[in-house]
C-alpha positions in Angstrom: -24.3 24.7 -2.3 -21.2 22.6 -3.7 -20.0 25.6 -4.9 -19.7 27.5 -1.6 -19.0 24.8 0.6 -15.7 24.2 -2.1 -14.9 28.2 -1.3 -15.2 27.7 2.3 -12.7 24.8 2.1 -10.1 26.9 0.5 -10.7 29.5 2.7 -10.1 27.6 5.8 -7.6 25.9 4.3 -5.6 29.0 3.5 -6.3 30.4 6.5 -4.4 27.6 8.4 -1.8 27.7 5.9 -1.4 31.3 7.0 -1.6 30.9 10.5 1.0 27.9 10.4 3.5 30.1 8.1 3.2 32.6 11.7 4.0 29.8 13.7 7.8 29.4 14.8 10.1 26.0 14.8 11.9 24.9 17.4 15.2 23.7 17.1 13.7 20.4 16.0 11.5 21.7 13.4 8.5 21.5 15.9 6.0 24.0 15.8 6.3 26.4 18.5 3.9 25.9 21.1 2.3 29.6 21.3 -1.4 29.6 20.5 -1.9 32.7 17.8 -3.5 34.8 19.8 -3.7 38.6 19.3 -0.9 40.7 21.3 1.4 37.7 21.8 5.5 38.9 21.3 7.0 35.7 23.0 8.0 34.2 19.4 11.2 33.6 19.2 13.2 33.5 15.7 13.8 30.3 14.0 16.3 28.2 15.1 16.3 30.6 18.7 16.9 28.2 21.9 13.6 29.8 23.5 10.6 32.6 23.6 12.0 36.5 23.5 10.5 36.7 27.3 13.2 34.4 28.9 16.7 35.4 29.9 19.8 33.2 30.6 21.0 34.4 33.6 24.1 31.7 33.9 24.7 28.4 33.2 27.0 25.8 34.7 27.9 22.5 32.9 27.4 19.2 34.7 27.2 16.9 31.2 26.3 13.5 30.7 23.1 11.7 31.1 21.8 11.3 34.6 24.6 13.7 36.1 22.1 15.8 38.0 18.1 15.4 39.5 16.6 17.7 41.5 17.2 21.4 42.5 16.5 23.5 45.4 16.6 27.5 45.8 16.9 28.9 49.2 14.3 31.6 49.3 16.3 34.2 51.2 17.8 36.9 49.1 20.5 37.2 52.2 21.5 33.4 51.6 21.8 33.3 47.7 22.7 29.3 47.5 21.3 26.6 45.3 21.4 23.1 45.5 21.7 20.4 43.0 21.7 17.0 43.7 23.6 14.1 41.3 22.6 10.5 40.4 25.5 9.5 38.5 28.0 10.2 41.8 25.3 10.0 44.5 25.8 13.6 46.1 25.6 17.5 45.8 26.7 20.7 45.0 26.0 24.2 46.5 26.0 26.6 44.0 26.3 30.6 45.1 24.1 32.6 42.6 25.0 35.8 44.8 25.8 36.8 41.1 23.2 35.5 39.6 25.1 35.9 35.9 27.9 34.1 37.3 26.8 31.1 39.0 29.6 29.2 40.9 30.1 26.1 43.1 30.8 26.2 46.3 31.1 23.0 47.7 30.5 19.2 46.2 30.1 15.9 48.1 29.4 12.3 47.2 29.1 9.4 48.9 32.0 7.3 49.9 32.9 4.2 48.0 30.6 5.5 45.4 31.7 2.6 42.9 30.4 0.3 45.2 26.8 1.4 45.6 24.2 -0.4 43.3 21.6 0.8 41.3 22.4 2.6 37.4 19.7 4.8 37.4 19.6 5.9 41.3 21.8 7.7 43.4 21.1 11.1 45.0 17.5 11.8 43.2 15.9 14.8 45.3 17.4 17.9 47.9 15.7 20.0 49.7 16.5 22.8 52.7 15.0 23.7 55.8 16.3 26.1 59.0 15.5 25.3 62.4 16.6 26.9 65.6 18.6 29.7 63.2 20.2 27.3 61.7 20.0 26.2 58.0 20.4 22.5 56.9 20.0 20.5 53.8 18.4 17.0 53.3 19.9 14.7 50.6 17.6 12.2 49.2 19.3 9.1 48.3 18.3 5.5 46.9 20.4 2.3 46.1 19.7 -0.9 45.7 20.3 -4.5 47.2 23.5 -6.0 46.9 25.3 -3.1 47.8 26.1 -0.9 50.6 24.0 1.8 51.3 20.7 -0.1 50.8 18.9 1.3 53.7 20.0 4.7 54.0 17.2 7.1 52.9 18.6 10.4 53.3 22.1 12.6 54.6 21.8 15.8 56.5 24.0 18.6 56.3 24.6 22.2 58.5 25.1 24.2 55.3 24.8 27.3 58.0 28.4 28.5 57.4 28.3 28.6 53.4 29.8 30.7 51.8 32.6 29.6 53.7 32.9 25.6 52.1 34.6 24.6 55.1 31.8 24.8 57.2 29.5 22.3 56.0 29.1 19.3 57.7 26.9 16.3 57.3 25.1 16.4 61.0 23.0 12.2 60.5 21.8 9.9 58.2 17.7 8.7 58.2 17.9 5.0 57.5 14.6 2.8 56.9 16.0 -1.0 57.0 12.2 -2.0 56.9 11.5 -0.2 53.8 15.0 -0.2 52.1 16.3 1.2 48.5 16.4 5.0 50.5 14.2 7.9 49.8 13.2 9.1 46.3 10.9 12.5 47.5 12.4 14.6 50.4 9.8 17.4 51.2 10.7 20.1 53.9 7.4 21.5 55.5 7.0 24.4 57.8 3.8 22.9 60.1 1.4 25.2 61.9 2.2 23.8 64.9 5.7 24.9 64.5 7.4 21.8 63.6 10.2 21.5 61.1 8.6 18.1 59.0 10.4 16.1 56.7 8.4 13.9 54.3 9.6 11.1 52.7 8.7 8.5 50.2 9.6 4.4 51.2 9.7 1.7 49.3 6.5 0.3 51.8 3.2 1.6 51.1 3.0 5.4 52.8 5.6 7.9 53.4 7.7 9.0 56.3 7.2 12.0 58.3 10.3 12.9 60.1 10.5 15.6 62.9 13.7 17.3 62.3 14.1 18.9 65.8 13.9 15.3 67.3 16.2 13.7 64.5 18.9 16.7 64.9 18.4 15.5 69.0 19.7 12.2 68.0 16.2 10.8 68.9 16.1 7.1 69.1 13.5 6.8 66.3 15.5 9.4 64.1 12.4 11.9 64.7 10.3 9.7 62.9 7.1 10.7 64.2 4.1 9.9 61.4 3.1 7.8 58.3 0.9 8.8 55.6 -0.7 5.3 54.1 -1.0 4.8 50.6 -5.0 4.3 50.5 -4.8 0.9 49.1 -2.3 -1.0 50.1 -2.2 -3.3 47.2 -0.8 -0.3 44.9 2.2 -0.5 46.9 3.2 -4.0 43.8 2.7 -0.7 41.4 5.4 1.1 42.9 3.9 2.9 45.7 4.0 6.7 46.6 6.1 8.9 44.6 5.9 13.0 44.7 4.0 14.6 47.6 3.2 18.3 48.1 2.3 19.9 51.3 0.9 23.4 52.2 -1.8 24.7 54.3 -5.0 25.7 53.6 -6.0 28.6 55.2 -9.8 28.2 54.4 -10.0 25.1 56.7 -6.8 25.7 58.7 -5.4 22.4 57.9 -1.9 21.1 56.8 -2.9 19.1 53.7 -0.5 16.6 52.2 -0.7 15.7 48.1 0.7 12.6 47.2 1.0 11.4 43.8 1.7 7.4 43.3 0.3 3.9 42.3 -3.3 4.0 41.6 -3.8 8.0 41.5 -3.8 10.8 44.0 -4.5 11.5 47.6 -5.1 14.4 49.7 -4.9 13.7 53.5 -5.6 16.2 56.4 -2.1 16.4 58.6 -3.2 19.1 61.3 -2.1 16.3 63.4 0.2 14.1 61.0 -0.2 11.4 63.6 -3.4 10.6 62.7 -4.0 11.6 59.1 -7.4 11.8 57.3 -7.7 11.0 53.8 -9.7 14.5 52.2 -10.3 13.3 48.3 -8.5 11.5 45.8 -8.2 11.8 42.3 -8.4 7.9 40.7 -10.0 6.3 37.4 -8.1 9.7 35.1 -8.5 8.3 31.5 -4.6 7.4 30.6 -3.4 7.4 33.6 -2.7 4.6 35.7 -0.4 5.9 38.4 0.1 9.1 39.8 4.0 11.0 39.2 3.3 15.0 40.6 0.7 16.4 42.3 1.0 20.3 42.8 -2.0 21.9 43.7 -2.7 25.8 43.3 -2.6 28.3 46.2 -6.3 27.8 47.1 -6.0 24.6 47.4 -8.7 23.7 44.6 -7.1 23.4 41.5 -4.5 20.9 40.8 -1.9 19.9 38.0 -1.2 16.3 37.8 1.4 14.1 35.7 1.9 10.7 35.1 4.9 9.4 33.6 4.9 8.4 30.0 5.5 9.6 27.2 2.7 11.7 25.4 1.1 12.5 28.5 0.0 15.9 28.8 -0.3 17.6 32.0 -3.9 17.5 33.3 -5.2 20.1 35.4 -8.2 18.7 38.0 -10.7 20.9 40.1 -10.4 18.9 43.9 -13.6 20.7 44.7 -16.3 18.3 44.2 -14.0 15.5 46.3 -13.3 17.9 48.6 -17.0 18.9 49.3 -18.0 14.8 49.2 -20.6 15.2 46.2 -18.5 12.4 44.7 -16.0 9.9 45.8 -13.3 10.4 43.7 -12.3 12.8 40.9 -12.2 11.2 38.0 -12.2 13.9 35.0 -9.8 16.9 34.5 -11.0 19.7 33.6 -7.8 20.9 31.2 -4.3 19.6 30.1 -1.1 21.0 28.6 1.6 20.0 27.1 5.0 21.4 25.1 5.1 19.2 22.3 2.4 16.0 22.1 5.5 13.8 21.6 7.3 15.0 24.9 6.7 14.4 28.4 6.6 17.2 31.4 8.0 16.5 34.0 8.0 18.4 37.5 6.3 21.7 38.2 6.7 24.9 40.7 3.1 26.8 40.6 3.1 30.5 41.0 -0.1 31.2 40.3 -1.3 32.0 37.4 2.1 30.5 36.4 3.4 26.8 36.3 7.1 26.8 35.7 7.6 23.3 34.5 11.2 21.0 34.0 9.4 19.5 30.8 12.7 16.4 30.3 13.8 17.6 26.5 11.5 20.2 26.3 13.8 22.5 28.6 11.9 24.9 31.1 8.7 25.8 29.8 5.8 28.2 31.5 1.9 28.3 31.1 -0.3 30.0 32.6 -3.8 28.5 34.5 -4.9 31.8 35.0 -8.3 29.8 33.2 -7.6 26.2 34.4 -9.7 24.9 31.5 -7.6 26.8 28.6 -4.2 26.7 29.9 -1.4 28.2 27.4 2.5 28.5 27.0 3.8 32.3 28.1 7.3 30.8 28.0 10.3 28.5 27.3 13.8 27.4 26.9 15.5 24.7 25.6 18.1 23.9 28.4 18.8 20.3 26.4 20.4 20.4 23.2 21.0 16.9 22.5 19.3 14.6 20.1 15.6 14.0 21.3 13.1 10.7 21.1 16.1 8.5 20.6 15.6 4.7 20.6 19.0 3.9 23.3 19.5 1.9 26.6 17.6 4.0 29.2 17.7 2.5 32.9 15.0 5.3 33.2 12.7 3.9 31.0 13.1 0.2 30.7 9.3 -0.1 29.5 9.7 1.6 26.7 7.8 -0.1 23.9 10.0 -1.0 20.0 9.6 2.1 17.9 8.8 4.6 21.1 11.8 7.5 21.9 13.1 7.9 25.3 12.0 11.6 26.3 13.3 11.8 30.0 16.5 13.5 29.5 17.0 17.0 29.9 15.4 19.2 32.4 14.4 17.1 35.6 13.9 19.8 38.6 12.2 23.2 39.1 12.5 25.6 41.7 11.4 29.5 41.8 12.6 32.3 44.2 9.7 34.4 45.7 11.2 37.3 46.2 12.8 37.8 42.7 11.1 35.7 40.4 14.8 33.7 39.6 14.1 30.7 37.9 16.4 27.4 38.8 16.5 24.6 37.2 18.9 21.2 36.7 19.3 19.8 33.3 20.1 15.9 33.7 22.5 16.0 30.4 23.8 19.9 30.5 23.6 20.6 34.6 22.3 24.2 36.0 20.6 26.6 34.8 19.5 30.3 36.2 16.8 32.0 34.2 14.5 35.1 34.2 11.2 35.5 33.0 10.0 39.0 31.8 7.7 40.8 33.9 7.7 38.4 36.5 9.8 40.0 39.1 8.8 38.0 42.3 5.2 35.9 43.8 2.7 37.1 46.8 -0.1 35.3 46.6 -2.1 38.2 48.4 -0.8 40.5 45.4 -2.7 37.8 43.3 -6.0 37.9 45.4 -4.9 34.2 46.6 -3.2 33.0 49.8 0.4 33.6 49.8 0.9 29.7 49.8 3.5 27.8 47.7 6.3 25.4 48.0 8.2 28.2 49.4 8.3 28.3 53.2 8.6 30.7 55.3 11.0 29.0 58.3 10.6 32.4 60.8 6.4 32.6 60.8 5.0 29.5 59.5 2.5 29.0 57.3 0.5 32.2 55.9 -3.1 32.0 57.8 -1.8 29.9 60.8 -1.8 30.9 63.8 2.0 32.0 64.7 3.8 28.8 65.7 5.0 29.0 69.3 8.6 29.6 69.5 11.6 26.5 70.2 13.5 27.1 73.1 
């Protein structure tokens, strides 16, 4: 018995020894994240920047830590313009990928009297687009603290209509919250299926903003603010408050459902009528996680991937189901999780199902696939960062970082995907923009994917797929 449990042993023993030998480094001598699984070609060769499945299309420096947050692609092939927003000069740029292999900017604006503006780590932290009335606009998220100037103005909006032509653009307002002040961290643009153009917004104050933009473009006296969504327990707001929302309809019940992600978990609300929202579910009590980061739910509506914001947090995915049908009051246990490298941290994610294209900080752009949301695994990467990773330094990013732990947030901060191509976007905080191209994946309709064609991608002309058409604006 001794004798063939000893055999056994070695056997098992050598068979991890071979399977490890298989397994490829990083550039960090990590082991690549691929599970061994039979017909898998994505390894790439040692020392290689990423798997043989991803593509650089082009590349544009913007170095230095903090340089650049978020990203957003418009979705139109006609209108082939990204934008980046930057922290360290509190603005943007509008990049042309019309070739994508030769990325350019087009146009960059910051803030005047930048100098004087307070707050190391803030600055222009999220961008997104929207058109309304034929005309396409962008919405610059912005934050800065007390002491300053600036303190209350959440977000700048620009007529980015005329691009290519730089000339054109031309900031149109600014949304400014002196009750909830140090600006607007989230900006989300939302298509509603009543027709409105919505603009969600985080606050310092315990609920986010929900701006009309027709109104606010008007020069309404309330600056088109026209709903909050509360955070449920208004205590949280000492923890920080909201942070990431998602919203997207679900054509099941017909409702517009917001997901937002802050202190003391997730929440979904019901905002058919965002004037009177109706808290759905929530997703409290996770094991390891205290507050909520991102919250980006699947196209049905009931699967979810979550992230909180430490390091060694893997990505949990949650089924809303059993909230959503009330046979419990909160959902409390994920169902899977994923991560790049156990030491890392992910950090935003675009889902496309069965695909989550993730902005995983050092880890560079990674995708998994949730095909099986309790057995997730890597199809994917590449290393957009290249600089030295878990390094002990002075990060206004991460000033609770224990002695002895790395600072992992550098590196890729925002996603975006374009539907009708499959181009992959993304903004690398220390080496700027990135477009990339995944193999095989040529472009995303959720009705090729026996799902509802519903995704952070709107669709500005129709509304929401399964709606009813919105009425037209005169």
């Amino acid at each position: 018995m001794i004798r063939k449990t000893v055999i056994a042993l070695f056997a098992t023993l050598a068979l991890g020894a071979s399977l490890a030998a298989q397994e490829p480094a990083d550039r960090n001598n990590n082991p690549g994240p691929f599970p061994m699984r039979a017909g898998n070609t994505n390894y790439p060769a040692p020392g290689a920047r990423g798997s043989t499945n991803i593509k650089v299309l082009s590349h544009v420096p913007d170095g230095g830590f903090l340089h650049v947050s978020d990203i957003e692609l418009e979705q139109e092939l006609s209108r082939p313009y990204v934008y980046v927003s930057r922290r360290k000069d509190a603005g943007f740029h509008a990049i042309s990928i019309k070739d994508p292999s030769r990325a350019k900017i087009l146009y960059s604006w910051e803030i005047e009297n930048q100098p004087l503006h307070m707050g190391r780590s803030l600055g222009a932290v999220d961008v997104k687009y929207f058109k309304t009335r034929g005309r396409y606009y962008v919405a610059l998220g912005l934050q800065f603290d007390q002491g300053g100037p600036d303190a209350d103005l959440g977000a700048v909006v620009f007529d980015v209509t005329g691009l290519p032509d730089s000339s054109t653009v031309k900031e149109v307002g600014r949304i400014r919250a002196p009750e909830t002040p140090n600006g607007f961290h989230t900006v989300y643009s939302y298509k509603h299926s009543d027709g409105r153009v919505l603009l969600f917004t985080t606050t310092s104050g315990p609920h986010y903003n929900v701006y009309d933009m027709d109104k606010f473009l008007a020069k309404d006296a309330k600056q088109g603010l026209v709903a909050q969504i509360p955070l449920p327990d208004s205590m949280n707001v000492q923890r920080g408050g909201y942070h990431d929302c998602y919203v997207g309809f679900d054509p099941a019940s017909k409702q517009d459902r917001f997901y937002g992600a802050g202190a003391g978990g997730y929440y979904v609300f019901d905002v058919t009528r965002p004037e009177q929202p109706q808290l759905l579910t929530s997703v409290t009590g996770v094991a390891g996680m205290n507050r909520g980061h991102t919250f980006t739910p699947d196209p049905t509506g009931r699967y979810a991937v979550i992230e909180s914001e430490y390091q060694y947090a893997p990505l949990r995915i949650i089924d809303l189901k059993p909230g959503l049908d009330g046979t419990v009051k909160t959902v409390s246990r994920p169902i899977g999780a994923w991560t790049a490298r156990w030491k890392g941290l992910a950090h935003n994610t675009e889902v496309r199902w069965p695909y989550v294209f993730v902005s995983a900080y050092e880890d560079g752009v990674q995708v998994f696939n949730m095909m099986d949301p309790t057995n997730p695994y890597t199809v994917g990467y590449y290393h957009t960062y290249d600089g030295p990773t878990e390094i002990n330094k002075p990060n206004p990013m991460e000033p609770r970082a224990k002695p002895g732990e790395g600072d992992v947030d550098n590196g890729s901060f925002g996603i975006d995907v374009r539907n009708a191509d499959g181009l992959v976007v993304t903004a690398d905080m220390y080496t700027g923009f990135w477009a990339l191209k995944m193999d095989g994946f040529d472009g995303w309709n959720g009705h090729q994917w026996g799902m509802p064609n519903v995704s952070s991608a709107q669709d500005w002309d129709n509304g929401p797929d399964g709606a009813p058409k919105p009425q037209k604006v005169s």
